[in-house]
C-alpha positions, -999 to 999 in steps of 0.1 A, spaced: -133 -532 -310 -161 -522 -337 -152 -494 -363 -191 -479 -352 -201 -474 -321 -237 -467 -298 -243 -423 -298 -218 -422 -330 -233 -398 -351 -233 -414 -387 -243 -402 -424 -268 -433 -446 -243 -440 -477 -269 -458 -495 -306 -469 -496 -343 -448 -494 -321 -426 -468 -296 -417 -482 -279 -388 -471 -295 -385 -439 -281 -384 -408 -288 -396 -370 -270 -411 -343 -265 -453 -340 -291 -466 -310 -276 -501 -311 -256 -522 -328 -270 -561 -334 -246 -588 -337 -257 -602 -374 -239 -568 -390 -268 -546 -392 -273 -513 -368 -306 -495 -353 -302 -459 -365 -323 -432 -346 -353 -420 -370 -337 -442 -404 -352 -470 -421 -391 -463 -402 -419 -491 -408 -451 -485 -392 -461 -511 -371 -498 -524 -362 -497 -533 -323 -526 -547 -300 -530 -531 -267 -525 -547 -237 -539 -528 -204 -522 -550 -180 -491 -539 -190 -507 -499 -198 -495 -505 -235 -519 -484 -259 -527 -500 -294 -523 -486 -329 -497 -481 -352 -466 -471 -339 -435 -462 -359 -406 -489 -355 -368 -480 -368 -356 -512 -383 -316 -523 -390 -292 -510 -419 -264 -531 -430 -234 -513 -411 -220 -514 -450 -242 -486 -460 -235 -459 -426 -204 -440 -424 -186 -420 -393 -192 -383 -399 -164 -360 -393 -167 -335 -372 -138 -314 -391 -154 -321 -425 -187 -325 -420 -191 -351 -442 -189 -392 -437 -155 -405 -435 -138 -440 -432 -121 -450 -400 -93 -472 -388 -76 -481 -360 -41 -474 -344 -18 -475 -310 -12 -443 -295 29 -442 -276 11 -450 -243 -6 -485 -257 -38 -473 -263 -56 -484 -290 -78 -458 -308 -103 -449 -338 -92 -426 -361 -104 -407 -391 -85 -423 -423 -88 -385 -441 -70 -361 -418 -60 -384 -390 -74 -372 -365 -85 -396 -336 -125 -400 -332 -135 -381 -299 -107 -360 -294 
């Protein structure tokens, strides 16, 4: 169970965008997460009309170290750490290490 998740809205703690925030699109296996919109590189592609793919330059998101994103609280509106713990039914859960409260409730 990762501390981040896909659709988790997240605040950039460090880097060119810092302070920005988006929403995670996936999460690679080497450490490193695609955020929506952060860390843009323009991209030169060749067309290919067989498969009705135009050329150009296209704008590509590339990965930030999971290291420098944070969890945004909903409550505080501001990033916050997470961790993990077992509800009385045996669930297991994320939860917000500032106030918490569990992340999605």
């Amino acid at each position: 169970m990762n501390k981040l998740r896909k659709g988790d809205e997240i605040v950039v703690i460090s880097g060119k965008d810092k302070g920005r925030r988006s929403t995670i699109t996936q999460i690679l296996e080497n450490g490193k997460v695609l955020v929506q919109g952060v860390n843009t590189a323009k991209k030169h592609q060749k067309g290919n009309p067989n498969a009705g793919v135009a050329g150009g330059i296209v704008s590509k998101d590339m990965p930030v170290d999971i290291s420098n994103v944070m969890l945004v609280n909903p409550a505080t509106g501001k990033g916050d750490r997470v961790g993990f713990k077992v509800l009385e039914d045996g669930k297991k859960v994320r939860f917000f290490k500032s106030n918490g409260e569990v992340v999605g409730a």
